[in-house]
C-alpha positions as CSV (number, residue, x, y, z in Angstrom):
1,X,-1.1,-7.0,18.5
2,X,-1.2,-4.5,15.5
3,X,1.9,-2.5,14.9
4,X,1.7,1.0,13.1
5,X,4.5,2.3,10.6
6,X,2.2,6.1,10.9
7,X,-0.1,7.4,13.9
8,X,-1.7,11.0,13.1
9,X,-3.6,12.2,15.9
10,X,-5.7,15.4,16.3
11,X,-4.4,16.5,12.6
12,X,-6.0,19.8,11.3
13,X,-5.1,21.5,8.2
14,X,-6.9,25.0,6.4
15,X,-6.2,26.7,3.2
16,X,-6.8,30.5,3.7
17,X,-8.6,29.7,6.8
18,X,-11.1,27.3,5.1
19,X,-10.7,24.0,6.7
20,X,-9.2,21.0,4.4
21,X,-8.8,18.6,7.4
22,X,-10.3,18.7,10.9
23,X,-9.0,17.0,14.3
24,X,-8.1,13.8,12.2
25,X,-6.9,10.8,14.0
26,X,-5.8,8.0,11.9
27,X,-3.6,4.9,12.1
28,X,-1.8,3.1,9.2
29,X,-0.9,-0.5,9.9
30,X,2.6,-2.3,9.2
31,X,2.2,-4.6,6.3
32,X,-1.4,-4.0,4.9
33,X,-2.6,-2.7,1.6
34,X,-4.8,0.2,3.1
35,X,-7.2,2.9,0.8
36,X,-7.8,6.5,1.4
37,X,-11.2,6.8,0.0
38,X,-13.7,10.2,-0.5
39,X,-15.3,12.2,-2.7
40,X,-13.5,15.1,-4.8
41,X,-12.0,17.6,-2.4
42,X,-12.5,15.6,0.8
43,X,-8.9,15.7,1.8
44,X,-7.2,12.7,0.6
45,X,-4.3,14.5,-1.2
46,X,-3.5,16.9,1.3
47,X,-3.6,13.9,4.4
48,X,-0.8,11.8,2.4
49,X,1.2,15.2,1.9
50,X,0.9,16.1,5.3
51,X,2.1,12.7,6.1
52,X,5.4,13.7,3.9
53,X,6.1,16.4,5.7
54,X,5.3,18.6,2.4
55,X,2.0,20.3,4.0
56,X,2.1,22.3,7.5
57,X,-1.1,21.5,9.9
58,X,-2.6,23.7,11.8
59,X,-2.4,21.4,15.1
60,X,-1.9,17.7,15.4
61,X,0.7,15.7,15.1
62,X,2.1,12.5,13.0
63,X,4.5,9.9,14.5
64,X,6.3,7.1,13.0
65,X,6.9,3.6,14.2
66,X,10.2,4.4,16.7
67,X,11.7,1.5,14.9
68,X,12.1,3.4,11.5
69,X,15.3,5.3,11.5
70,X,15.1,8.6,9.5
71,X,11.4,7.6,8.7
72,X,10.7,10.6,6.6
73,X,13.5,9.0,4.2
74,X,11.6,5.6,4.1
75,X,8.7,6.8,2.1
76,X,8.7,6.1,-1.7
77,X,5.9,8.2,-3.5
78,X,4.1,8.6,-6.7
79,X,2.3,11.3,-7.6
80,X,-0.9,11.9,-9.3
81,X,0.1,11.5,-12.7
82,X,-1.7,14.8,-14.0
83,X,0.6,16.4,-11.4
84,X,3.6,15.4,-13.4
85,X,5.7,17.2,-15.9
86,X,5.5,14.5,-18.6
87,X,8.2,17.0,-21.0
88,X,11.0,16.5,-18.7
89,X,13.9,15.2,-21.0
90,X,14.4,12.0,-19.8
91,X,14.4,8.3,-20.5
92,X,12.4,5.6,-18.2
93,X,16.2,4.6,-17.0
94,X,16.4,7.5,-15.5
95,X,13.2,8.3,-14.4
96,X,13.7,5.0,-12.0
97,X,17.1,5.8,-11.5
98,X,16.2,8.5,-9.5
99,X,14.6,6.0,-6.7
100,X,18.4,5.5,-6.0
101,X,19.4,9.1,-5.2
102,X,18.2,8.8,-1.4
103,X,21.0,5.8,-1.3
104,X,24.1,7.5,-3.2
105,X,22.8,11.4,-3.0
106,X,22.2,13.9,-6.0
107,X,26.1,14.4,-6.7
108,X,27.2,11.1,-7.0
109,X,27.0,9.3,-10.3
110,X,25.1,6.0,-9.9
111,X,27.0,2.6,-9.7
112,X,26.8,-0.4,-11.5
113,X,24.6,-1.8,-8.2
114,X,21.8,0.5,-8.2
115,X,21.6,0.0,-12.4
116,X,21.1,-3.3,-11.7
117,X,18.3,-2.4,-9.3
118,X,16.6,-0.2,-11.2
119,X,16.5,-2.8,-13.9
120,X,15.3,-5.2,-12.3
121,X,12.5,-3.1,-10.9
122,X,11.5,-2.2,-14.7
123,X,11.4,-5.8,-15.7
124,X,8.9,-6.2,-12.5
125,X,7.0,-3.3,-13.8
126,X,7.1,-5.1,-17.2
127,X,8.5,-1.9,-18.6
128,X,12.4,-3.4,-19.4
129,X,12.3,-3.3,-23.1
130,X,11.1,0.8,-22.7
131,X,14.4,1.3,-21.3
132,X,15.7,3.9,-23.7
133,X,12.6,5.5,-24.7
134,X,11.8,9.3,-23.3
135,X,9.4,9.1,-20.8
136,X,6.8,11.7,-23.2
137,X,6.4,9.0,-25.5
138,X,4.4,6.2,-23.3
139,X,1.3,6.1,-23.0
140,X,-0.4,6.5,-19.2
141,X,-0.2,3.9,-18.2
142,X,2.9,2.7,-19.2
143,X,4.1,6.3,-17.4
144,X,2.4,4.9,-14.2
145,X,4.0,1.7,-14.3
146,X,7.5,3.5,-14.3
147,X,6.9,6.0,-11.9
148,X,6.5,2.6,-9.4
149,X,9.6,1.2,-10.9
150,X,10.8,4.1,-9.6
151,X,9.3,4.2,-6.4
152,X,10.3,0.4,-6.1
153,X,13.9,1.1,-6.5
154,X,14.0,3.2,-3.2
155,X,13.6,-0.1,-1.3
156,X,11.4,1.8,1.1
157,X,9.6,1.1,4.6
158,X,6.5,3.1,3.6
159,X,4.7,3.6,0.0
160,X,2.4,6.1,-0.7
161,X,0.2,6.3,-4.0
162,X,-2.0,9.2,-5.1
163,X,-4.6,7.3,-7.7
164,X,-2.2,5.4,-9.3
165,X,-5.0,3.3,-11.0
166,X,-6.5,6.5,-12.3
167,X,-7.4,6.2,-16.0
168,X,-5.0,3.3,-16.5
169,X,-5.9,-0.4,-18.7
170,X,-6.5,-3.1,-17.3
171,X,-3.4,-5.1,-17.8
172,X,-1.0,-2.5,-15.9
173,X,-4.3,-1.9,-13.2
174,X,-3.6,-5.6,-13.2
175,X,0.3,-5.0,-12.5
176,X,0.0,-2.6,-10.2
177,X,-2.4,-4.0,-7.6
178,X,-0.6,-7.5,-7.4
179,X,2.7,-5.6,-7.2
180,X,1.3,-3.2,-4.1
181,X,-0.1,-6.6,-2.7
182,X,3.4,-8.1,-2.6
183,X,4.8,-5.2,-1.0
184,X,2.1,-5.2,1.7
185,X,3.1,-9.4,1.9
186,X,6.7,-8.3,2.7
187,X,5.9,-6.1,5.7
188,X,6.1,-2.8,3.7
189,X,3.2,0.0,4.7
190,X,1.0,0.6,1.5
191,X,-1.4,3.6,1.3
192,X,-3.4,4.2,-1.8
193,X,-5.7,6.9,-2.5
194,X,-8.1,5.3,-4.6
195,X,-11.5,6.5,-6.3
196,X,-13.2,3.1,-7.3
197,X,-15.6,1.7,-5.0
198,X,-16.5,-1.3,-7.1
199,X,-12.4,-2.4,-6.6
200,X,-11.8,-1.9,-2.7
201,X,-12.9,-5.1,-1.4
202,X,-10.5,-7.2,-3.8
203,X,-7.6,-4.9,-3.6
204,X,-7.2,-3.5,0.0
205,X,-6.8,-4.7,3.0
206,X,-7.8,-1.5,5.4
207,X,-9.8,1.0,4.0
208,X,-10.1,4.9,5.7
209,X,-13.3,6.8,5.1
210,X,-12.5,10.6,4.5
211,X,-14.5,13.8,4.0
212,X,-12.7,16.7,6.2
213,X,-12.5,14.5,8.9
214,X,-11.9,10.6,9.1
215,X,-15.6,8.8,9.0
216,X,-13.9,5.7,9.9
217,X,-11.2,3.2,9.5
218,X,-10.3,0.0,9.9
219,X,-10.3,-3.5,8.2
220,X,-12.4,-2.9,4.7
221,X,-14.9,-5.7,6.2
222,X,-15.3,-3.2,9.4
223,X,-15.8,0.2,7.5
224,X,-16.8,-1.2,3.9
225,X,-20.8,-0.7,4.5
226,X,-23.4,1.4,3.1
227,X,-23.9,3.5,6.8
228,X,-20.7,4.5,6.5
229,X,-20.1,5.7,2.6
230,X,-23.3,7.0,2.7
231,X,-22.0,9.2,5.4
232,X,-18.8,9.6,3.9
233,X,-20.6,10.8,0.2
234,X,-23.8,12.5,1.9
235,X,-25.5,10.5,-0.1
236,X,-26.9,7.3,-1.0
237,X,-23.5,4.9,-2.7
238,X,-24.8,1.6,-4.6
239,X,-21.2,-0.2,-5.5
């Protein structure tokens, strides 16, 4: 039997009336790598910040395995990383430092237990000897990299990544994917919006299918097929 860290049922969001998402029902299962996949503007962004709590829908509703205690607090993000302020005055300790705040809170000063952690998640990241440099001064994907060191350190239930192998190289693409596939291995819930068709069968495990509303989802070997992208892109899709 499947279990379900997220269930979204009859979900419907609109920016100044305009539909973003319609009457989407969704399921995202415990322990699997799963990708939000769909052309520019289909929705995938605003479904993962509904999921947060950071979007209001419409209608619809989104429940979390009962088993999750304050499951809003489980979710370890990372944003898109044109969305980020890449200025802010900070080194990469305490960029991934900041993973640790939901633990100890914003007042508290951080103890020698969650520095350990945080190192430790920027040696996985292979970002440890960075340490001390400010964040402005990597390149993107070395920025990527620590912005999951960061999301690592939360020691989350849930993680949610918005193209995090956007315009990286290929050794932290590399990284990244086996890093998001040991997660999933551990029981953690992985969801990845992801734009590269020619990568989802060797890097997910469940794949959804969104333009406005959910084409289909399921295993990638269920809803990986040419009827189905073709209806998802309106178009014909060679990958």
């Amino acid at each position: 039997m499947k279990n379900y860290a997220i269930s979204v049922e009859d979900l419907t969001i609109a920016y100044d009336v305009k539909p973003v998402l319609w009457d989407v029902d969704v399921s995202f299962e415990t322990g699997k790598l799963t990708a939000i996949v769909g052309p520019n503007g289909a929705g995938k962004s605003t479904l993962i910040k509904a999921i947060m709590g950071l979007i209001k829908p419409i209608s619809g509703k989104i429940e979390f395995d009962k088993s999750m205690k304050d499951a809003k607090k489980q979710i370890a993000y990372v944003p898109q990383s044109g969305s980020v302020d890449w200025d802010f005055p900070a080194t990469v300790e305490d960029i991934v430092l900041m993973g640790r705040y939901g633990h100890i809170g914003w007042i508290r000063r951080p103890k020698a237990a969650d520095k350990e952690i945080a190192r430790d998640m920027l040696e996985k990241v292979g970002m440890s000897r960075y340490a001390d440099r400010q964040i402005a001064q990597l390149s993107g994907g070395q920025q990527q990299r620590v912005f999951l060191a960061r999301a690592l350190t939360q020691q989350a239930e849930i993680y949610i990544l918005d193209e995090p192998l956007k315009g990286v190289d290929v050794q932290t693409e590399a990284i990244l994917v086996s890093l998001l596939k040991d997660l999933a291995k551990e029981g953690k819930t992985v969801i990845v919006v992801h734009h590269d068709l020619t990568s989802v069968k060797d890097y997910f495990d469940n794949l959804v299918l969104v333009n406005v509303r959910v084409i289909a989802s399921g295993s990638v070997d269920e809803v990986f097929t040419h009827e189905y992208l073709e209806e998802t892109y309106g178009s014909k899709v060679v990958v």
